[in-house]
C-alpha distance (Angstrom), angle and dihedral (degrees) to the residues before:
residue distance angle dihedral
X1 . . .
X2 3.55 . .
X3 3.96 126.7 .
X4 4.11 84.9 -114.8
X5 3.85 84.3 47.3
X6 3.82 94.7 45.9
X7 3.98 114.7 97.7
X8 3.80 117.2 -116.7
X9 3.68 101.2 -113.0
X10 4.01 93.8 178.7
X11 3.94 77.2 70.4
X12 3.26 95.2 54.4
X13 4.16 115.4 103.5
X14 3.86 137.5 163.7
X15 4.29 91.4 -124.1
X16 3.75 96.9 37.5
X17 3.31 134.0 97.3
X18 4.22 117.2 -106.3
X19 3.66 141.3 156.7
X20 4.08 118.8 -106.4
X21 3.70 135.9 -172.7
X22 3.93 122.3 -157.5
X23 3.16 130.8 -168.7
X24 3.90 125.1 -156.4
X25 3.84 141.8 -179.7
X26 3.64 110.1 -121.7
X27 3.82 140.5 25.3
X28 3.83 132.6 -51.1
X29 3.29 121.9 -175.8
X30 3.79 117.2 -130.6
X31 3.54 95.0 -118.3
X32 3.44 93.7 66.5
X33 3.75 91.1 75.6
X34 3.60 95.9 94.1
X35 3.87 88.8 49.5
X36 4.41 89.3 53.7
X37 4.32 94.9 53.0
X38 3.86 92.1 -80.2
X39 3.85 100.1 -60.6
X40 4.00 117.0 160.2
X41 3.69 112.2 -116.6
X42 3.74 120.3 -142.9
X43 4.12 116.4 -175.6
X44 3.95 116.8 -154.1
X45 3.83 121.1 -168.5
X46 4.03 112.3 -144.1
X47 3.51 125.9 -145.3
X48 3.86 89.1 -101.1
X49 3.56 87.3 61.8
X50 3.78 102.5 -115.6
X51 3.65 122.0 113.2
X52 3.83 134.7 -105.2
X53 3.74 120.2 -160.1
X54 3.34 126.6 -156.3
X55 3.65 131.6 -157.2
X56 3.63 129.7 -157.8
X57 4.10 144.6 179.7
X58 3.60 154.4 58.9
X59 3.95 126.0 -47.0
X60 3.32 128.0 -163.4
X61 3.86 95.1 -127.3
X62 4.07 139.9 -25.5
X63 4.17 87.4 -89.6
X64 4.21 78.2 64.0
X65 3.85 90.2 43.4
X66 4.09 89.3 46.1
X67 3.57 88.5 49.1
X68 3.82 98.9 46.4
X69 3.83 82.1 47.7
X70 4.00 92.2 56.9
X71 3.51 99.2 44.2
X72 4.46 89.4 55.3
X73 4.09 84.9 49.8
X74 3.79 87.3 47.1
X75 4.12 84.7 55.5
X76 3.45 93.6 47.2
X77 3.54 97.9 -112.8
X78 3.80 116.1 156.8
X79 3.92 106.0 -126.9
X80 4.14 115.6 -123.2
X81 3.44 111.3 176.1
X82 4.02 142.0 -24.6
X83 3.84 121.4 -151.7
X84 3.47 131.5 -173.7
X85 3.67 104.0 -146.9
X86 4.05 111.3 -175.9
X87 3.64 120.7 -33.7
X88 3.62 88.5 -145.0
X89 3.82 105.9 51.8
X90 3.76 117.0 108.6
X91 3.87 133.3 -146.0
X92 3.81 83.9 -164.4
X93 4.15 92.5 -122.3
X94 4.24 110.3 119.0
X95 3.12 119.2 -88.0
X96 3.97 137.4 -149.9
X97 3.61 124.9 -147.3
X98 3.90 117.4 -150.2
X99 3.91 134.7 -170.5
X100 3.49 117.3 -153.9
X101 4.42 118.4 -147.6
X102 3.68 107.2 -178.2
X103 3.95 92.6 -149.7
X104 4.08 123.6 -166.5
X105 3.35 93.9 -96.9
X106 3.96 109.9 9.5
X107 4.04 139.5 28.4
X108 3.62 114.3 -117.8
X109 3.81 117.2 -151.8
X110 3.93 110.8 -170.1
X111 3.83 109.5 -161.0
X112 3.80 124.0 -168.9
X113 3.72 127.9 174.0
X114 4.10 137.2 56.7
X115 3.87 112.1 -5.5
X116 3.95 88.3 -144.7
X117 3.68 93.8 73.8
X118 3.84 86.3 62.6
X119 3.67 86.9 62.9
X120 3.93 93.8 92.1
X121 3.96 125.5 67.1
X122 3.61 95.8 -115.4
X123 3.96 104.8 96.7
X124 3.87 81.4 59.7
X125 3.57 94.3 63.2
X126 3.86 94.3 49.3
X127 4.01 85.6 48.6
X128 3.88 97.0 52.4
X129 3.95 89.9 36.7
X130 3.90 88.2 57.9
X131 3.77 92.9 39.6
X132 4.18 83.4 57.6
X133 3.88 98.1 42.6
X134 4.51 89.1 45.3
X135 3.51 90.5 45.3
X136 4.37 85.6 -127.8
X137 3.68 117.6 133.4
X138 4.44 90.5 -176.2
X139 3.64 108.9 89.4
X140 3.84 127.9 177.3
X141 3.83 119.9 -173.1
X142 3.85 108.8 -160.0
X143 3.88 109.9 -157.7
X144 3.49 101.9 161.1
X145 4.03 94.6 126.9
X146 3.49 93.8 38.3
X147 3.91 109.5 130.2
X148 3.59 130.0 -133.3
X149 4.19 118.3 152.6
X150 3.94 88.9 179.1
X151 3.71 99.3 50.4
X152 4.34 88.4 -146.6
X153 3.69 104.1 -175.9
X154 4.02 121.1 -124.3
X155 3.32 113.6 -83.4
X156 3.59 118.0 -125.9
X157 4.10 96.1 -128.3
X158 3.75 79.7 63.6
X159 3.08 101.7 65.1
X160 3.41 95.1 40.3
X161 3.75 90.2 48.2
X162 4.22 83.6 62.6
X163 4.26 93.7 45.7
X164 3.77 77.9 58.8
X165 3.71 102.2 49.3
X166 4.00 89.5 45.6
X167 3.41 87.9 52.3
X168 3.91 98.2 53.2
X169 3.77 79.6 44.6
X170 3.64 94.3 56.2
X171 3.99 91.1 48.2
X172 3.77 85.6 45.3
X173 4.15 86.5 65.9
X174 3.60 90.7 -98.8
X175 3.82 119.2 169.1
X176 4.12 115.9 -123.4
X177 3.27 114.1 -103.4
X178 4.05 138.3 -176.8
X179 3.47 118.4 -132.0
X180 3.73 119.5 -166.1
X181 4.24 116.9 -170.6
X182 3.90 118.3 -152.1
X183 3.29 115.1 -160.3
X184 4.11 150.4 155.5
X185 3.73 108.0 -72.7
X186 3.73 96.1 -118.6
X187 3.87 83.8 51.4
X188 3.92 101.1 46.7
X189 4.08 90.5 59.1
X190 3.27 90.2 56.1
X191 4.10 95.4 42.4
X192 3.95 85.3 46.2
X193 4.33 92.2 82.3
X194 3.76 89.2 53.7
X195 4.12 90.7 45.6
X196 4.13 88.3 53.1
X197 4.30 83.3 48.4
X198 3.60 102.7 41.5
X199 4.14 82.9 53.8
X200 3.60 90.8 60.9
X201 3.86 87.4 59.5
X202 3.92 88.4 56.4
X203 3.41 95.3 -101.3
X204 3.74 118.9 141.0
X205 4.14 106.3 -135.3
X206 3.91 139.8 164.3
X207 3.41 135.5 177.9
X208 3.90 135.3 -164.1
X209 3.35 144.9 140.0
X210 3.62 97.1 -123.4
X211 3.92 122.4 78.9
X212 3.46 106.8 -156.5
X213 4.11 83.0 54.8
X214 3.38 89.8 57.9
X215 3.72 91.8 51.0
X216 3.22 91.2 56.7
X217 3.41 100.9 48.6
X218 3.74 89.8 57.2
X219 3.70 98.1 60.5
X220 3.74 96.8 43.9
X221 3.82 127.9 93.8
X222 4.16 134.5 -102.8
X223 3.51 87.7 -83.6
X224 3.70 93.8 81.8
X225 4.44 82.9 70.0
């Protein structure tokens, strides 16, 4: 390799975004992609006949890359390698940033960016995935800077896509958790549909615009349903 071929590791951080490659033993269907954070899947027979898949985009941050991680163990699918490719390369699809505070009693996951990549049940997955691996069933997203010049409202196969990934979660000997959304007012009316369908699914949600609400939400009991 090259030095102009050589990734830029003094790029590289754990709440950034960067592009990975993974290799895996086995076969992944293509469709998974929007299950694994979006990343193109590419399957390549060997010469002993079994099959090597490869996997191959841009996270958001290493909480993304821990959860894609997760969800190939929960398959079953022996790992290969992982390689960080360049942390500024760009598949041209938007991208959210996220910060991660692991709180006494909560995780905190700070998003900035376009509100349309939200729009796919993926960021869910890293959530409960983190809420498994800290041991924290208290979550509070905190979109307040997300962007959105369109204002498109949720669809409602979104948040059914999400019921479904908590449930698979659940099954998976996930813990419960609580997750309460902050958001811009003009955003949380529009967020408040999904909250009322993503209940329905079992899963305990709250939105508002006002972050100590939130935080109090979290810490209370079942009573608040």
């Amino acid at each position: 390799m090259t030095s102009k071929e050589r990734p830029n590791y003094a790029q590289l951080s754990i709440d950034r975004p960067a592009h990975y490659r993974i290799r895996i033993r086995g076969e992944l269907d293509e469709r998974m992609s929007d299950r694994l954070s979006g990343m193109r899947i590419n399957r390549q027979p060997q010469e002993d006949s079994s099959i090597v898949t490869t996997l191959e985009g841009q996270l958001v941050d290493q909480a993304a890359l821990f959860g894609v991680l997760v969800a190939l163990y929960n398959l079953r699918l022996p790992l290969l390698s992982v390689e960080f490719i360049d942390n500024e390369k760009d598949d041209g699809n938007p991208l959210i940033k996220v910060r991660v505070k692991h709180k006494a009693d909560r995780l905190e996951f700070i998003a900035t960016g376009p509100q349309e990549a939200l729009q796919t049940p993926e960021p869910i997955e890293t959530v409960l995935n983190s809420c498994k691996l800290a041991g924290v069933y208290r979550v509070l997203a905190d979109y307040r800077d997300l962007t959105d010049e369109d204002q498109h409202d949720p669809q409602a196969g979104y948040a059914r896509g999400v019921g479904q990934v908590y449930q698979e979660y659940l099954a998976s000997g996930g813990i419960p958790v609580k997750i309460a959304v902050v958001g811009k007012e003009e955003m949380t009316q529009a967020w408040r549909q999904s909250e009322e369908l993503v209940r329905d699914h079992g899963l305990e949600a709250f939105v508002t615009s006002d972050y100590d609400e939130a935080v109090t939400w979290l810490r209370s009991e079942k009573k608040d349903q």
